[in-house]
C-alpha positions as CSV (number, residue, x, y, z in Angstrom):
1,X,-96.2,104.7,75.6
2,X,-94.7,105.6,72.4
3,X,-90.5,105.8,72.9
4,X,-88.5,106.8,69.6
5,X,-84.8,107.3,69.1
6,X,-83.5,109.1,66.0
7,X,-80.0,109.4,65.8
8,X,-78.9,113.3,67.1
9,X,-77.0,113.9,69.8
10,X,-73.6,113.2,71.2
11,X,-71.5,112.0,68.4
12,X,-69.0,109.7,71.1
13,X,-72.6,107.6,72.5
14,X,-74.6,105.7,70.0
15,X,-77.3,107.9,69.4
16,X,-79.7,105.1,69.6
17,X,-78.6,103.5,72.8
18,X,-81.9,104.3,74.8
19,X,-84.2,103.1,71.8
20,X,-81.6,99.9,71.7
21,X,-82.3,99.5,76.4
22,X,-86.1,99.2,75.8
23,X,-86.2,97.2,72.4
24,X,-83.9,94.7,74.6
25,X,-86.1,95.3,78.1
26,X,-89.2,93.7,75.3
27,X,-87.4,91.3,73.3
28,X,-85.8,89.6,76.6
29,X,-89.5,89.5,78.1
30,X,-91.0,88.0,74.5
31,X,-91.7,84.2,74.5
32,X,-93.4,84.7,71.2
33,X,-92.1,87.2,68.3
34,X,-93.1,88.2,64.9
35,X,-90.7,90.0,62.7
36,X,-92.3,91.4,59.5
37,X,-90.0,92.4,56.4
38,X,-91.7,94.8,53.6
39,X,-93.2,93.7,50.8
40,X,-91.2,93.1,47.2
41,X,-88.4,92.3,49.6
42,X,-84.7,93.2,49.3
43,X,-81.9,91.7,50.6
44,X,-81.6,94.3,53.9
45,X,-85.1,93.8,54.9
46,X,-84.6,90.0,54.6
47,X,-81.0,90.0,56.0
48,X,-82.2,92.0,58.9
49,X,-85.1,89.9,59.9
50,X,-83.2,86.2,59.6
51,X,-80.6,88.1,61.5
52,X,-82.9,88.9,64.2
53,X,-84.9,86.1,64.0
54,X,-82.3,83.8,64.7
55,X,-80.7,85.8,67.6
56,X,-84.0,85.0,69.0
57,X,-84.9,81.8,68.4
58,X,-81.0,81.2,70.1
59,X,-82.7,82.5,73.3
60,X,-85.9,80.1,72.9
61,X,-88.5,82.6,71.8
62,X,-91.3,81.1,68.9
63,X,-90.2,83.3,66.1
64,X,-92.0,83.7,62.8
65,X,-90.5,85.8,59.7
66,X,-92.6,87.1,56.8
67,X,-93.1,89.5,54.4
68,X,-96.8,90.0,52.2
69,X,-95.7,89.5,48.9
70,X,-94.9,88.5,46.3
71,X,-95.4,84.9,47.2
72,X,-92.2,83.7,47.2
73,X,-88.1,85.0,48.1
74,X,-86.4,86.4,45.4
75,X,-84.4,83.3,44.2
76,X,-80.5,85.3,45.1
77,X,-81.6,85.1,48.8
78,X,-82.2,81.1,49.0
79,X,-78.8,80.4,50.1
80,X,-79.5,83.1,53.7
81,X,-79.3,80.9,56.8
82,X,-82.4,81.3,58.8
83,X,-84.7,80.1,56.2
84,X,-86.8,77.7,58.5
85,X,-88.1,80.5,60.5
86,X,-89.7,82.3,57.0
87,X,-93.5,81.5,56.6
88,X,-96.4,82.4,54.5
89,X,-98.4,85.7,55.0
90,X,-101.2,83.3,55.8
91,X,-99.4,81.5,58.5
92,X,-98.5,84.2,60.6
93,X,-100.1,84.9,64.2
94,X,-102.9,87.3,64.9
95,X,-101.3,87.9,68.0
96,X,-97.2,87.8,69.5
97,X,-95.3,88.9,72.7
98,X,-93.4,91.5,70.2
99,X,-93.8,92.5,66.5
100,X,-90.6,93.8,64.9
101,X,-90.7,95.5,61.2
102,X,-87.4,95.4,60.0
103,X,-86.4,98.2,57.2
104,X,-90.0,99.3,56.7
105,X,-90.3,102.8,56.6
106,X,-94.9,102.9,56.8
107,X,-97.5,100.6,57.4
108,X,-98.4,100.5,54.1
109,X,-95.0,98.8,53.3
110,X,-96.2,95.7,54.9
111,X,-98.9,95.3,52.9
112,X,-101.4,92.5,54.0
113,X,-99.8,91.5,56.8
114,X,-100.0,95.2,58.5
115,X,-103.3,93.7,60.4
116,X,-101.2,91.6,62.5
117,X,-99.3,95.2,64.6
118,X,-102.4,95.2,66.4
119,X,-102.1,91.9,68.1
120,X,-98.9,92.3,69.4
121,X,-98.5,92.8,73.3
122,X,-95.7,95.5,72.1
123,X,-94.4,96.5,68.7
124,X,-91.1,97.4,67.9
125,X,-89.8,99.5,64.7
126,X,-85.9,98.8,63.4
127,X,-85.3,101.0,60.2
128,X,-82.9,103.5,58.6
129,X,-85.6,105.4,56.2
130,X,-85.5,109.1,57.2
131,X,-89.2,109.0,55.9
132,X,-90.1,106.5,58.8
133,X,-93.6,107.0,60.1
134,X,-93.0,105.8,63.8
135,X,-95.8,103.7,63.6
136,X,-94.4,101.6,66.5
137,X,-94.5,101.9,70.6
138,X,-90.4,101.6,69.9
139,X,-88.9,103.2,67.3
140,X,-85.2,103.0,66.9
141,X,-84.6,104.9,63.6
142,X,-81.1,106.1,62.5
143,X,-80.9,107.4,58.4
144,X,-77.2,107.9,58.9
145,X,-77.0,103.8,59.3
146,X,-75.4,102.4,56.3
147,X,-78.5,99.5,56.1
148,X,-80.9,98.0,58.5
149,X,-78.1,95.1,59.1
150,X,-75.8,97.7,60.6
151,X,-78.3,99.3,62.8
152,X,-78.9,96.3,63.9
153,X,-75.5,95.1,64.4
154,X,-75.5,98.0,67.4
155,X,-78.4,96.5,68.8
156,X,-77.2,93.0,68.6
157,X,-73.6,94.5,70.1
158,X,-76.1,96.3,73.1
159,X,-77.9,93.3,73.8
160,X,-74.8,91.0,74.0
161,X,-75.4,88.7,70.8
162,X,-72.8,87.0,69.3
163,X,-72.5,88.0,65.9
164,X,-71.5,84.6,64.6
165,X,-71.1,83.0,60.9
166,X,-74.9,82.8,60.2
167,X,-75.5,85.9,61.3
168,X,-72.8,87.7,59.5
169,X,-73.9,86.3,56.5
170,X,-77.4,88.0,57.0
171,X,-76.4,91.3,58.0
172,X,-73.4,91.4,55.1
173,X,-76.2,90.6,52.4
174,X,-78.2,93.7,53.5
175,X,-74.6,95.8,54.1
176,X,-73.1,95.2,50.4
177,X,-76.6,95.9,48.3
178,X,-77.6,99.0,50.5
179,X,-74.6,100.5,50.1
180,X,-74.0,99.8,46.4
181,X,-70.8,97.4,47.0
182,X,-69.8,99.7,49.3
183,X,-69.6,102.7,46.9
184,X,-71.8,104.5,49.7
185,X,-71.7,104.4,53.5
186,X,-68.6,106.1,55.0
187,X,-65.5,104.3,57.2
188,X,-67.8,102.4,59.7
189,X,-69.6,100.9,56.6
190,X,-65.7,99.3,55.8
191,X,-65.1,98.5,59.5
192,X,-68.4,96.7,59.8
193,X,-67.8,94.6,57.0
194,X,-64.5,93.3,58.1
195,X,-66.2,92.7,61.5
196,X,-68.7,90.4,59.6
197,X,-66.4,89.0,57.0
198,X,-63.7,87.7,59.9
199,X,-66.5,85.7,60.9
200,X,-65.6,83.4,58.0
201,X,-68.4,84.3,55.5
202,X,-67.8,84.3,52.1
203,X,-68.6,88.1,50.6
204,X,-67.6,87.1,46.8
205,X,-70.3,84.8,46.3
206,X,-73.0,86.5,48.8
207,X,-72.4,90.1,46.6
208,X,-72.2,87.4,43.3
209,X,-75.3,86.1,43.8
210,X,-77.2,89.2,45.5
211,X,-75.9,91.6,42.5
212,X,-74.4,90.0,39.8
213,X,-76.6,86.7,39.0
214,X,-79.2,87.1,35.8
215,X,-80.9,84.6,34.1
216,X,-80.4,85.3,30.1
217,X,-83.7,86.6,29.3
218,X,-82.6,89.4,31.7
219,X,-80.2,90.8,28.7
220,X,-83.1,91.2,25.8
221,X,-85.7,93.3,28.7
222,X,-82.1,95.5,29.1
223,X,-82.0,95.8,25.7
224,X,-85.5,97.0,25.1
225,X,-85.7,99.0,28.4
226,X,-82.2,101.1,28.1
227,X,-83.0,101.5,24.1
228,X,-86.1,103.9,25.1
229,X,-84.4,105.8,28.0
230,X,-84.6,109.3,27.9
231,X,-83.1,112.3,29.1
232,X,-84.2,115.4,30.5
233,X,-81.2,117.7,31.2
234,X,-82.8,120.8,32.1
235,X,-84.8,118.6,35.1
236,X,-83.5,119.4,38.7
237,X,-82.3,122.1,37.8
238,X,-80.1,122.0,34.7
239,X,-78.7,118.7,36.5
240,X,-80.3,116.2,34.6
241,X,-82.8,113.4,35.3
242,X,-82.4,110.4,32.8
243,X,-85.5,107.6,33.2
244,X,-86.4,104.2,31.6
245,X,-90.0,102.5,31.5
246,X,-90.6,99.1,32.2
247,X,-93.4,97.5,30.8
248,X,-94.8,94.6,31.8
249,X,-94.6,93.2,28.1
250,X,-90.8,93.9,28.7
251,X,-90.7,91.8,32.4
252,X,-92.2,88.6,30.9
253,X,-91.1,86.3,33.3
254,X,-88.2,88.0,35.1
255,X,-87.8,87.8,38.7
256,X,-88.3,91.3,40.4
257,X,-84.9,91.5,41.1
258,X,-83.8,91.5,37.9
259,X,-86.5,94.5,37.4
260,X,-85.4,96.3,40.3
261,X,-81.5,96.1,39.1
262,X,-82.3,98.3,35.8
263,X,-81.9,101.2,38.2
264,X,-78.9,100.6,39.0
265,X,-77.2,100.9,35.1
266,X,-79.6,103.8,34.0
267,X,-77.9,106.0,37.3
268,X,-74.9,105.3,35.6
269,X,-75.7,108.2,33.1
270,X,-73.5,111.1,33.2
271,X,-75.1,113.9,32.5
272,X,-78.1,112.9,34.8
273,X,-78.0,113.8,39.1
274,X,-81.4,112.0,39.0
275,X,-82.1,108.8,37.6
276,X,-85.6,107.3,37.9
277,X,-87.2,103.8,36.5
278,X,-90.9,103.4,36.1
279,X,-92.1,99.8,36.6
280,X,-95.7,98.5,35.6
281,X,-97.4,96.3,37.6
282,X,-100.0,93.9,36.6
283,X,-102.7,96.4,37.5
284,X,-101.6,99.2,35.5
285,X,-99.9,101.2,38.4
286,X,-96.3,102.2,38.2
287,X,-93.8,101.9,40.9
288,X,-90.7,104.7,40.5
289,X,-86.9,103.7,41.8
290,X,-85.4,107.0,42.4
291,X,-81.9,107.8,42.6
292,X,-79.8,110.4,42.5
293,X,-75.4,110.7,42.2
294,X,-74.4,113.5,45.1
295,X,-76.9,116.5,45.3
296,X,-80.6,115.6,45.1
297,X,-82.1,114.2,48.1
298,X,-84.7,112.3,46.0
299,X,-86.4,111.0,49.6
300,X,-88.0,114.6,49.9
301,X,-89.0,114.1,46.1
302,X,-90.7,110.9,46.9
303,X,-92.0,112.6,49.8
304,X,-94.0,115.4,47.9
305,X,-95.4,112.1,45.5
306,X,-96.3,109.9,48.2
307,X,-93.3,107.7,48.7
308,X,-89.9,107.9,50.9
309,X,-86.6,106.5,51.3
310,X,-83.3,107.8,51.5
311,X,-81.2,110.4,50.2
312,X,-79.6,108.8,47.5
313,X,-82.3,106.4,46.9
314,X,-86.1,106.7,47.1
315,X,-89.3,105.3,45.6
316,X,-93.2,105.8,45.0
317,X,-96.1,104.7,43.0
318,X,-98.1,106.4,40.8
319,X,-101.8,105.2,39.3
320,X,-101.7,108.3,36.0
321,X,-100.2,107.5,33.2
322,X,-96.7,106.6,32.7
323,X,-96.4,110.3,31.0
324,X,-98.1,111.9,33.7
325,X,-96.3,110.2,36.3
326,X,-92.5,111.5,34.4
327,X,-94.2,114.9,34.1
328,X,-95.0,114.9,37.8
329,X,-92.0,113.8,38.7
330,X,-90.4,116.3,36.8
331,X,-92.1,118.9,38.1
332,X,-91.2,117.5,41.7
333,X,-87.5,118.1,40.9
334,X,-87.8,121.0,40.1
């Protein structure tokens, strides 16, 4: 049986509330739980599955967290708490009480490791991508949620979890990057974080470290990167779509957060709605961060290219040519 919550409905009742009752009714019957975070992980995919994996482990269940690759945690998310329950793609169990993704919108975004959904007793889906694929038995999926940490922060409230210091600290680090310091994500976003910050966490240096942290060699890739951006102002519409191309000659040995922080200064552009950042990987591919200011919902452009994500923010891959791939895209907008 296949059970999803989306969040419609009555706007006084979490719209999620029956999704949250049988996610509960499983994780309270699991002795054994596998939470799987997506791969080239961010801080609200990581956040959110520490988070839950320690709210779990409090209730005596065998938890293992992982995500497929790269092989190691971006180095800004050494200092979560939870870190003893993260092991290697390898290590993980063919087969679990309950498998949770956490933030991951396909199967495809759990790369290696999405061999393992199919020997788990039941499988559970947590995720604010409006381009989710239900691909579990339980899906509780809400795009309006600020970050995967604040969806789950109703589910924790539901299933009576104390929301304590260490798990404050997880769901803030998913809470302050997914919503851009909090340039996104409404009044509950602010509420939320005062809920988690009273806990005694420290958001200065979890935001410092998560968003404002580069080694040096990061300035001299900016340099090279922002000095070939270009833009397209009659793309989307005479709204403007400005773009940058990362080649791998330009990542050297940069850590992908650093890469996938470009993004974030090319948006800044203001002539450009859209702004989009082509990344190369080692096999020639090209990974696209989309986002766009107030009027493009670049998920349904990532959509129509193979990708998703949110409104605001999307991505996809692309195996043509870095000039097919911006011609495509362009074409996509409109």
């Amino acid at each position: 049986m296949t059970i999803t919550a989306r969040a419609d409905g009555d706007p006084c009742e979490d719209p999620c509330r029956a999704g949250f009752a049988r996610a509960i009714e499983v994780l309270d019957a699991a002795r054994t739980a596998t939470i799987l975070c997506h791969i080239q992980p961010d801080a609200d995919t990581i956040g959110s599955g520490l988070a839950l994996g320690l709210a779990l482990e409090r209730r005596g269940v065998s938890v293992q967290v992982a995500f497929s690759r790269p092989a190691h945690l971006p180095e800004s998310m050494l200092g979560f708490p939870g870190l003893h329950l993260l092991v290697p793609p390898a290590s993980v169990r063919s087969e679990v009480d309950v498998l949770v993704t956490v933030d991951v919108g396909s199967t495809g975004r759990l790369g290696a490791l999405a061999d393992r959904l199919a020997g788990a007793a039941s499988t559970v889906v947590v995720d604010h991508h409006r381009s989710n694929s239900e691909f579990g038995a339980i899906n509780v999926v809400d795009e309006s949620a600020a970050s995967t940490t604040a969806l789950l922060a109703r589910l924790f409230d539901s299933w009576g979890v104390e929301i304590d210091r260490d798990v404050a600290h997880c769901l803030y680090a998913g809470l302050v990057t997914d919503t851009g310091s909090f340039r996104w994500g409404g009044p509950t976003t602010h509420v939320l974080a005062a809920r988690l910050l009273a806990t005694g966490i420290d958001g200065d240096t979890i935001a410092r470290q998560l968003l404002d942290t580069h080694p040096f060699g990061w300035l001299p890739m900016l340099s090279s990167v922002l000095g070939s951006a270009t833009l397209v102002r009659s793309a989307a519409g005479g709204r403007g779509l400005v773009y940058a191309v990362i080649r791998r000659d330009d990542i050297g040995d940069l850590r992908s957060e650093e890469i996938e922080s470009v993004v974030d200064i090319v948006r800044t552009t203001s002539e450009a709605e859209v702004a989009a950042v082509l990344k190369e990987s080692e096999t020639g591919s090209w990974s696209i961060s989309l986002r766009a200011k107030t009027d493009v919902d670049v998920s349904a452009v990532a959509e129509r290219l193979g990708g998703g994500g949110h409104r605001l923010s999307a991505g996809y891959t692309s195996t043509d040519s870095s000039e097919q791939t911006v011609a495509a895209l362009i074409a996509a907008l409109g």
